[in-house]
Each structure stands twice: as C-alpha cells, then as structure tokens.
TIROMAR-622115 format. One line per field, with one value per residue (C-alpha): x, y, z; chain; residue number from 1. Coordinates in Angstrom, 2 decimals, decimal comma. Example, Ala and Ser with C-alpha at 12.3 -4.5 7.8 and 13.67 -1.06 7.14 Angstrom:
BEGIN
xx c(12,30 13,67)
yy c(-4,50 -1,06)
zz c(7,80 7,14)
chaine c(A A)
num c(1 2)
END
This chain:
BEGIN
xx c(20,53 22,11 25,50 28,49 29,67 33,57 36,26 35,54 32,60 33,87 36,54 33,29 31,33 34,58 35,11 31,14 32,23 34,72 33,37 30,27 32,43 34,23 31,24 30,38 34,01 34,54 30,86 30,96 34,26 32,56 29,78 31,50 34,19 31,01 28,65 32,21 32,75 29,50 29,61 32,52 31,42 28,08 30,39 32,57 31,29 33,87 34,05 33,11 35,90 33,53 35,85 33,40 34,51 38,07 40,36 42,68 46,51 49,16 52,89 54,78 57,52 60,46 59,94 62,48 61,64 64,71 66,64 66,90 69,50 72,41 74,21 77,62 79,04 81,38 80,39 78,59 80,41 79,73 80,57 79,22 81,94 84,49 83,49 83,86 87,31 88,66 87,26 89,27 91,72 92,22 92,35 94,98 92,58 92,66 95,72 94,10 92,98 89,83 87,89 84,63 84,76 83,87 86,24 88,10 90,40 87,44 85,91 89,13 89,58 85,82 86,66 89,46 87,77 84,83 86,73 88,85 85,25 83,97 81,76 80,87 83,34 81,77 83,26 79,40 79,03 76,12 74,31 75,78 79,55 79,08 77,64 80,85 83,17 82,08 81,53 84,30 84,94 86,12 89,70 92,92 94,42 96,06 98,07 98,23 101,85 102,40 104,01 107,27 107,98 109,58 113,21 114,65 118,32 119,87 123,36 125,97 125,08 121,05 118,92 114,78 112,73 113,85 117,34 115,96 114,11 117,39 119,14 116,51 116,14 120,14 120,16 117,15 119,30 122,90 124,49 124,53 124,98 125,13 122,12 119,33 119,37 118,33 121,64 123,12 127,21 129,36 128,71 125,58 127,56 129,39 126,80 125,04 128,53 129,00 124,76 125,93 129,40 127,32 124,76 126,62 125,30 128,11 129,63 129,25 127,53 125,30 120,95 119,85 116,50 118,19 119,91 116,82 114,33 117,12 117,42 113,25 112,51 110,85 113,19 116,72 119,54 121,07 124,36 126,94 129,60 133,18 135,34 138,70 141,57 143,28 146,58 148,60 147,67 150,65 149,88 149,52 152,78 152,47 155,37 156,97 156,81 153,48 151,50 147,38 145,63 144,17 140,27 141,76 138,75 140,20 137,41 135,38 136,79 135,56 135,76 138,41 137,09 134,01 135,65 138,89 137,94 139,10 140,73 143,24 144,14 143,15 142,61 143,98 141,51 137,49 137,54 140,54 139,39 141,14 140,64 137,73 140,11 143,42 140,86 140,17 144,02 144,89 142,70 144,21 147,91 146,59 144,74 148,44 149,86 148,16 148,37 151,89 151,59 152,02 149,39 149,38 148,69 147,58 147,07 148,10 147,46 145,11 143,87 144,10 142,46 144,23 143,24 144,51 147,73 148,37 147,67 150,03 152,63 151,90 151,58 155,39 156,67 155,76 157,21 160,30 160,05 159,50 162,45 164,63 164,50 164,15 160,92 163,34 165,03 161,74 160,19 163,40 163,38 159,47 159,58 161,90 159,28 155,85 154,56 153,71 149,67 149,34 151,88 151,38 150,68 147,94 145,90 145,35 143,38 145,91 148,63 148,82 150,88 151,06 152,56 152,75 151,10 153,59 156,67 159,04 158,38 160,90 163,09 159,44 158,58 155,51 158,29 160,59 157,19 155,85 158,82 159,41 155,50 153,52 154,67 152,43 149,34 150,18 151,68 155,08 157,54 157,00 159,83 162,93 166,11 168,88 166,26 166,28 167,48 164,87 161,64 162,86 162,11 164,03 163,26 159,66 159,80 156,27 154,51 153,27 151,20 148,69 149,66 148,05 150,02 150,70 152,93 154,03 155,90 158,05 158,94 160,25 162,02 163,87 164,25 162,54 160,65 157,76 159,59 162,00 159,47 157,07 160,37 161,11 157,44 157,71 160,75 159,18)
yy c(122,12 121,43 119,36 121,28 119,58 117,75 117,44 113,87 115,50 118,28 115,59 113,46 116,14 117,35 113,63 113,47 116,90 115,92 112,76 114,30 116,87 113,73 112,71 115,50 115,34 111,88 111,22 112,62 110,60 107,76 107,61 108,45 105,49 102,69 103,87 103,04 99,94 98,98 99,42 97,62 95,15 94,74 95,19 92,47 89,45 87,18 83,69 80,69 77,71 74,66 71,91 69,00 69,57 70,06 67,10 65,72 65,19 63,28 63,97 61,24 60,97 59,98 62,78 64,77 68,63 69,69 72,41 75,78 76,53 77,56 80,50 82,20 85,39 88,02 89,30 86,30 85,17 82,42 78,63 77,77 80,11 78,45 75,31 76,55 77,52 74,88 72,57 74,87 74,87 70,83 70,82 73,40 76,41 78,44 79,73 82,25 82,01 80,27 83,06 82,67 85,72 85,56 88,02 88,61 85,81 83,47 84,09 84,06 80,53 79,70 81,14 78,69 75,88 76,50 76,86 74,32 72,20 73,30 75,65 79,34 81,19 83,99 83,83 82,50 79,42 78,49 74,62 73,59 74,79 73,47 70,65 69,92 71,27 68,73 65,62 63,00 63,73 67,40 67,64 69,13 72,11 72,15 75,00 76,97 77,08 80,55 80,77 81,89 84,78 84,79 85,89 88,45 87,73 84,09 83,84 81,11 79,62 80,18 77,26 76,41 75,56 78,59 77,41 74,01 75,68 77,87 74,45 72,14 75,50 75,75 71,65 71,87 74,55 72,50 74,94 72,77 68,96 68,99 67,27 69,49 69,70 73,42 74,32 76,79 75,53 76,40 73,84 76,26 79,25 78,00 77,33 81,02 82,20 80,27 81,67 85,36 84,99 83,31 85,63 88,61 89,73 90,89 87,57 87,64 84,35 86,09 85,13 89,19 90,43 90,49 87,38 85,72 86,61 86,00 82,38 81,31 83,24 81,37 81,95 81,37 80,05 76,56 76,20 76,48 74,25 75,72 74,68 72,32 74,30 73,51 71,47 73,12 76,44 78,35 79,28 82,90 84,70 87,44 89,87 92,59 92,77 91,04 92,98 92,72 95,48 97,66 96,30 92,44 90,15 86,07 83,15 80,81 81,75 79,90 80,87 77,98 77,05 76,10 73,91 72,41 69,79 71,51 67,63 68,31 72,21 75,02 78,05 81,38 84,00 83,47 85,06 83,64 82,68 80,93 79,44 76,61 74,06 75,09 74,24 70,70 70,19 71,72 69,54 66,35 67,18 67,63 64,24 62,60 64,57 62,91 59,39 59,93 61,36 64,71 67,05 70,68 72,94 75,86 78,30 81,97 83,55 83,43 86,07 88,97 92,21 95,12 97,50 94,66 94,56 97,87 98,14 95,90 97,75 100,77 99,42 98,43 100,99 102,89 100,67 101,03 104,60 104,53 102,37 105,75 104,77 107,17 106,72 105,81 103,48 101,91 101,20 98,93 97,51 96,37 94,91 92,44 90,87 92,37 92,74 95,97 96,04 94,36 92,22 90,03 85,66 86,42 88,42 85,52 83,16 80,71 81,33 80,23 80,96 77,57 77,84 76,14 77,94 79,65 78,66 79,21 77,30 76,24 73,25 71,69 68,30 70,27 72,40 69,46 67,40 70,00 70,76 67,16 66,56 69,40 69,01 65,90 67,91 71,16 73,39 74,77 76,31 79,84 81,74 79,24 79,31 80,11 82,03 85,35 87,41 85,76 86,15 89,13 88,01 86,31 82,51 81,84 77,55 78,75 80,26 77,34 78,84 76,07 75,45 72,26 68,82 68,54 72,26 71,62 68,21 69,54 72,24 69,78 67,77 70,80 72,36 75,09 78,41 79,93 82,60 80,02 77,71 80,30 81,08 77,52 76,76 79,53 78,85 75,51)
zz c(193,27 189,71 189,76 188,25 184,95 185,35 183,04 181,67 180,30 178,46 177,10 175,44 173,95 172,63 170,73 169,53 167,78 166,15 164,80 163,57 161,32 160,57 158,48 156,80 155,37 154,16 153,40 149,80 148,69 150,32 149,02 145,37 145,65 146,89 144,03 141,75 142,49 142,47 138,26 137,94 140,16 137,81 134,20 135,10 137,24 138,89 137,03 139,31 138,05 137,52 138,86 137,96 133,77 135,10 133,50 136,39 134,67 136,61 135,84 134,23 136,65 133,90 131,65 132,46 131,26 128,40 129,91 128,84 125,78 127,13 125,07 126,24 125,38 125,82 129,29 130,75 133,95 136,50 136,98 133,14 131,81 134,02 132,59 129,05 129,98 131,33 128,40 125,90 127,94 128,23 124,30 123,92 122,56 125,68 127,46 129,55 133,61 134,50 136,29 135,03 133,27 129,30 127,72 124,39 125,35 125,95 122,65 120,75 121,89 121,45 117,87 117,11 118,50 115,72 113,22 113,39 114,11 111,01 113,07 112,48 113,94 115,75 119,08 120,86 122,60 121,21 121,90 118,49 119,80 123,65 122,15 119,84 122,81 125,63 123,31 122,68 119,35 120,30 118,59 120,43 119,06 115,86 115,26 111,50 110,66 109,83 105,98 105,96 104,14 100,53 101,04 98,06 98,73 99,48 100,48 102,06 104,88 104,26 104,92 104,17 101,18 99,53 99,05 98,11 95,25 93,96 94,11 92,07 89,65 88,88 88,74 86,18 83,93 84,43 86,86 89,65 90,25 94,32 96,60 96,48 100,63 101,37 102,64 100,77 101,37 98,70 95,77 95,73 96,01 93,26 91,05 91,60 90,68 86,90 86,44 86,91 85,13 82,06 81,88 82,55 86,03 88,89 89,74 94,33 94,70 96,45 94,94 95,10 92,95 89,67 90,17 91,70 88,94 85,90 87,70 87,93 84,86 82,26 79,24 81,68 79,90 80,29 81,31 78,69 78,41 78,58 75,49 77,06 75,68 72,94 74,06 71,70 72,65 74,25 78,07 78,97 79,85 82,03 83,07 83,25 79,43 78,97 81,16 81,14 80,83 83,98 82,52 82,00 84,22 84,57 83,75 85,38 89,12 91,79 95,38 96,91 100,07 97,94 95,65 98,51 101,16 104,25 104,99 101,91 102,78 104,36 102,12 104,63 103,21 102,92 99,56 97,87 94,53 90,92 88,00 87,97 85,96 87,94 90,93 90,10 89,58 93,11 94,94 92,21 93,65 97,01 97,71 95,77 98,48 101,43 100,11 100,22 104,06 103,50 104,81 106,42 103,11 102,95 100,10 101,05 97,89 94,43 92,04 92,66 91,33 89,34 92,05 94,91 93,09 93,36 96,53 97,60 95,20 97,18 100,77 100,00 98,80 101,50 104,05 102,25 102,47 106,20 106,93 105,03 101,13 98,51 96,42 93,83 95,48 97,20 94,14 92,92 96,06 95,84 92,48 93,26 95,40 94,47 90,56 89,22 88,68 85,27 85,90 88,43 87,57 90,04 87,45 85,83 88,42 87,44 90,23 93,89 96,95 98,75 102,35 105,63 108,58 111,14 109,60 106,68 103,49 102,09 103,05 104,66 103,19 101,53 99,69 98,89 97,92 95,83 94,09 92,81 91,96 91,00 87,33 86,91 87,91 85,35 87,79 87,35 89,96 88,55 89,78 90,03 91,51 89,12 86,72 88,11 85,39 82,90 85,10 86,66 89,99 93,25 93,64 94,75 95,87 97,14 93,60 91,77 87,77 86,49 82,77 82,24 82,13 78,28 79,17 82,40 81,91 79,14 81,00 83,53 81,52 79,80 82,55 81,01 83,07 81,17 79,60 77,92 76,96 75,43 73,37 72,79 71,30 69,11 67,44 65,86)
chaine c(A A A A A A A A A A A A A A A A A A A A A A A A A A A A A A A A A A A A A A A A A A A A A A A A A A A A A A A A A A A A A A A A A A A A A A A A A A A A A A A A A A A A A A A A A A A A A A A A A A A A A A A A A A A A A A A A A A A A A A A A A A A A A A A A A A A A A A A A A A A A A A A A A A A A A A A A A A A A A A A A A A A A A A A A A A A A A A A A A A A A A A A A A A A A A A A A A A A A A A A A A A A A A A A A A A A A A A A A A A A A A A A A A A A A A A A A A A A A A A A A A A A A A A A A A A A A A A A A A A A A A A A A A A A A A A A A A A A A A A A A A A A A A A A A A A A A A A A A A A A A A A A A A A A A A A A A A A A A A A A A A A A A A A A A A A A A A A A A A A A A A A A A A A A A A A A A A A A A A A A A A A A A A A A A A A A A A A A A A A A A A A A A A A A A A A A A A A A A A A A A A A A A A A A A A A A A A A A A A A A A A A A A A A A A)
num c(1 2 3 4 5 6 7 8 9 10 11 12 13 14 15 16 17 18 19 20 21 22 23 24 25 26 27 28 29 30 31 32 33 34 35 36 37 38 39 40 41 42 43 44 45 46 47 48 49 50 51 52 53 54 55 56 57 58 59 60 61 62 63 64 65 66 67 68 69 70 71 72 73 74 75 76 77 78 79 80 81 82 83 84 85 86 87 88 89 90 91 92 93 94 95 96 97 98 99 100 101 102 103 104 105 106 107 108 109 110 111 112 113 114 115 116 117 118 119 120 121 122 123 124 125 126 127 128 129 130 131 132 133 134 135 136 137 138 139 140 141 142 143 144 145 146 147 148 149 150 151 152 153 154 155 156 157 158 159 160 161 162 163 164 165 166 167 168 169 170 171 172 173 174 175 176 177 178 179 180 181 182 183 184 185 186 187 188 189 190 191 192 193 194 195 196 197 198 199 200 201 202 203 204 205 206 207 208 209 210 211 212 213 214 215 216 217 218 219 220 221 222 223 224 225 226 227 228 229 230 231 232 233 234 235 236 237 238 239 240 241 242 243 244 245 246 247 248 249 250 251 252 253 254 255 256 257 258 259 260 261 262 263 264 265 266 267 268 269 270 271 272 273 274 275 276 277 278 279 280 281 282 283 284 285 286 287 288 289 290 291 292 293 294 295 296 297 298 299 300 301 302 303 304 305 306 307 308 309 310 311 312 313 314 315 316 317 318 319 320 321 322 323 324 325 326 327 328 329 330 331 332 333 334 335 336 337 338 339 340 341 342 343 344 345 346 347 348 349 350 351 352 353 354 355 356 357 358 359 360 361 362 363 364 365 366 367 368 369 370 371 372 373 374 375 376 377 378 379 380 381 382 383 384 385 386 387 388 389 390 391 392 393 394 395 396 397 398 399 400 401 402 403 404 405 406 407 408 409 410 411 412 413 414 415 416 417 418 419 420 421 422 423 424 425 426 427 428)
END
C-alpha cells in the first residue's frame, strides 16, 4: 500500500518550482552583464605597480610646508576675521565690534589702513595687506583733517585762517597795522571799514562777497592817506541856521568801542560811531584823565544819522503831546533840548555826549574835570552856560564838539562859543 504524501512535501516541490522559473528569468541578463565585463576586462588590463623601480623618499623633517594664502573679504567670518579686527582696531582704523564677521565696516577700515600704507585700497585683505597689518612697522591711524570750508562773509568776532588772510591782505594794501592773529576784534573791523569808505562800497565792517573779492582782487587799491586839515581852516558850524543837508554823510567814522580801551571808558551803545581824528583825541583826554585819578566815563552819544535825528525829534514831540501840549507848543518845547534833523553837532561825527552811568552829570569830578581840560585836547564845551540865546540851546556841561587844539584853545581863552568865534575869525 502507497504512503499518502504530507505537507512538508508539497512545501519543497513548491520551492524547486519556483527556483527553476527563477532561472529562466535572470539567466538572459546574466549571461548579458558576464559576457560585458568580460570585454572590458580584456580592453583595459589592470596595471601591476613594479615596486622594485619604485624610488624610496624620506621627508625632511624641518621643512615646514608654506601655508595656504590667506585672503579676506567682505563675507568671510571666523577667528581669522576676528584677528583682522582686533589688529585694526589696536591701531585706531577700526571702531567697530569684533565678531568675526567681515562687513562694510571691516573693509572700510582694511581700506584706510592701505591707503594710508601705500597699499591698494580695495577693501581685501590680501597677504601683501595682512602682511603690512601684523608686522611692526604697521602705523597707527592718522586722521585726514577735513578742509574747512571757504567762508563768503567775515564779521567781528570771527576767528581761523580766513581772518588771518583778510588781515595780512588789508596790512599788505595799508589798511591795517594790527597783529595779523586770526581774530577778527575791532582794529580789523576798523580796517574793513576805511577799505569800503575808500573805495566806495556800504561802509558795515562787515567782509561780504563784494567786499571780499574788491579786498583779494589783483588790481585793489592802497590805502590813501587822509590830508591833516588845514589849521587855519574855520571848523564846521552847524545850527539852527547852518543846517546840513538831509543827503550830508560825515568822514572817516570809526565804530568807538573799536578804537576806546574799555580801561579808559565805556562806550553805552555797540554802534556808536565818530570821527577817526576826534577818536584819537578822545582816548588822548581820556588816558590825561586817569593819570590824574579820574575814571568812570562813558560816552552816551556820537553821530548820528539824518533819519536818527529825526526820530528822536519826533519821539519827543510826541511825548510832549501825551503829557497835554499842543503840537505847537510841543515842538518849542523839544527844540530846546533836541536839534531839528539837519541841525544837530551830531551830524557831523565830531560831537559826543560824555556821561557818568546812573547818575546826573554835572557837578561829578568827570564834569568839573572835563570842563577845565578838554580845551587842551580840541574839544569845546558846545553848549555853555550863559550862551543860550547865541547857540539857541539850554546849557549842555555834558556835549563836548572836537575842533582841533589850534581852535579850541582860543576859544578858551576868549571865552568864545563856536558861533562867536566863527564870527570872530571872520572879521580879520
């Protein structure tokens, strides 16, 4: 009797079926990728190395192999970079964080270092630029002084090379004779003043375009010397019958707290201005005045405009009006005190108000001083007591007119005001 198959051997036929399709598969490709690799095997034979011809080298071991260049750039980052930064930033070129980070700042230091190195300065830390940067003879930073710009107007209390070149220019053409020191004080002022009034320009003191290029121009004109008066010429009377006219200018003005120590007098108004000449003789009688102990001047009062005048005509009148005058009656009233425009000594640049600050002057030992010695430095006591009804005017100790010495003693000796001596002089 036959035995009845089990399941172990319906599992192995099932395998030997399997593998046999198997083959029939993957027996083609095979067989196709052997028979390759057989002709490449036969094109190109494997090289045996003959090690008997084979040279056998042995490192020198103090040859030291030279490093790869280093080259840094905007966007390299790392510990070299950090290194680069603090380098620049021991000599002054670098300002920046050290963060390893190579960014504008980096190369705008790298940049300054190179060209101040004679380098090209492109902003790469090249070998030639670390090279420079980490050696001893790597220079701190020197900083470009940035020019200053050319100034087109140059006024008091303006300072710099500038100024020192207006001053050297005006000392070259005769206009000034202070230190050439770049400070523009008021010896300068003064000198930019006489320019203008010589050459016609606005007289302000003040170095503007026109002034500025009339001053450095090639073809500018010396100084010219002012002619010293004739002694025997009469001095200007000015009154109510000798009026100037509304266009009358007065020469060679200087501003007074230019020309005046501030040790002799104090001048009460910034732009109080008079005669150059009478100038000189203020600050004369002034410096008597102290060697004899008396100080505490001050000068209220100097030229005045046309257009000033009348303002102050006006402004006093119209107080007078407010205090119940007629306009009639106001008008009387001011020109016993104040000029008509036209009138007025101050027109002339030759007539000061000299007062004592906070107090009344006259009867002070500036008054009584003044009024003995002023004659010897050509001033005169323009408006005396016991002349009222020949100047037209109440007494005035304080209202001294320069006339010049040769005019002033005679009129001190005769006991003379201008309006008599005028007369006098022309009677010879």
């Amino acid at each position: 009797m036959r035995k009845k198959p089990t399941v172990f051997t319906y599992v192995l036929c099932a395998a030997l079926v399997g593998c046999v399709i198997g083959v029939f598969i993957l027996a083609p490709k095979t067989v196709e990728a052997y028979r390759g690799y057989v002709t490449e095997r036969d094109a190109t034979p494997t090289p045996t190395a003959l090690t008997a011809s084979v040279l056998q080298v042995t490192e020198d071991p103090n040859n030291t192999p030279a490093p790869t260049a280093m080259y840094l750039r905007v966007g390299s980052t790392g510990d070299e970079v950090k290194r680069l930064q603090t380098r620049l930033k021991e000599l002054g070129f670098y300002a920046g964080d050290v963060d390893g980070q190579y960014g504008q700042g980096t190369a705008a230091a790298v940049k300054l270092f190179q060209s101040q190195h004679g380098l090209t300065a492109d902003g790469l830390a090249g070998t030639e630029t670390l090279g420079d940067l980490y050696s001893d003879a790597a220079q701190t930073y020197i900083p470009t002084p940035t020019p200053s710009p050319t100034p087109s107007l140059l006024s008091k209390g303006d300072k710099g090379d500038a100024v020192r070149a207006l001053q050297q220019r005006l000392k070259d053409l005769g206009y000034y004779t202070g230190n050439v020191d770049g400070d523009f004080g008021g010896a300068t002022q003064e000198a930019v003043r006489l320019f203008q009034s010589q050459n016609s320009m606005d007289v302000d003191g003040i170095s503007g375009g026109a002034t500025l290029t009339a001053i450095f121009a090639s073809d500018a004109p010396s100084v010219a010397i002012t002619p010293t008066p004739d002694p025997s010429t009469l001095p200007l009377l000015v009154n109510k019958d000798h009026p100037v006219a509304e266009g009358y200018q007065a020469q060679d003005l200087v501003v007074l707290r230019n020309v005046l120590p501030a040790s002799l007098v104090y001048v009460k108004g910034s732009d109080i201005q008079g005669n150059r000449e009478a100038a000189a003789a203020l600050q004369e009688m002034f410096e008597a005045a102290k060697a004899d102990g008396i100080t505490g001047w001050q000068i209220s009062a100097g030229y005045r405009s046309y257009a000033y005048q009348q303002q102050l005509f006006d402004d006093q009148v119209a107080a007078f009006v407010s205090q119940g005058k007629s306009k009639t009656a106001a008008i009387s009233a001011t020109r016993l005190t104040i000029a008509d425009p036209g009138t007025s000594e101050h027109h002339t640049g030759l007539a000061f108000d000299i007062t004592v600050a906070d107090t009344i002057f006259k009867g002070t030992k500036q008054q009584i001083w003044m009024n003995k010695n002023c004659w010897d430095y050509g001033f005169i006591i323009r408006y005396p007591e016991g002349k009222e009804k020949i100047t037209g005017y109440v007494a005035e100790c304080w209202h001294i007119r320069y006339v010049g010495v040769q005019h002033s003693t005679v009129m001190r000796d005769h006991d003379w005001c201008l309006e008599e001596y005028i007369e006098a002089m022309t009677k010879q």
